[in-house]
N, C-alpha and C positions, 0 to 999 in steps of 0.2 A: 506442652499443653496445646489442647484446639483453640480456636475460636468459639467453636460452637462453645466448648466447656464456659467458655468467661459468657459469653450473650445468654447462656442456660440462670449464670449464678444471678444477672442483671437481672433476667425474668424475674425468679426468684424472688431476689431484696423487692423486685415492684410490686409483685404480689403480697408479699407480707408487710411492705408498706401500706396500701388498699388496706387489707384484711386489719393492720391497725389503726390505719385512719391518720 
């Protein structure tokens, strides 16, 4: 596995954290 992959999934969860508030 990358790095980028795990900092990609990070994004991710933060955005659909935002998006659910």
């Amino acid at each position: 596995m990358t790095e980028a992959l795990e900092i990609r999934l990070v994004g991710l969860r933060d955005r659909v954290a935002l998006l659910y508030g």
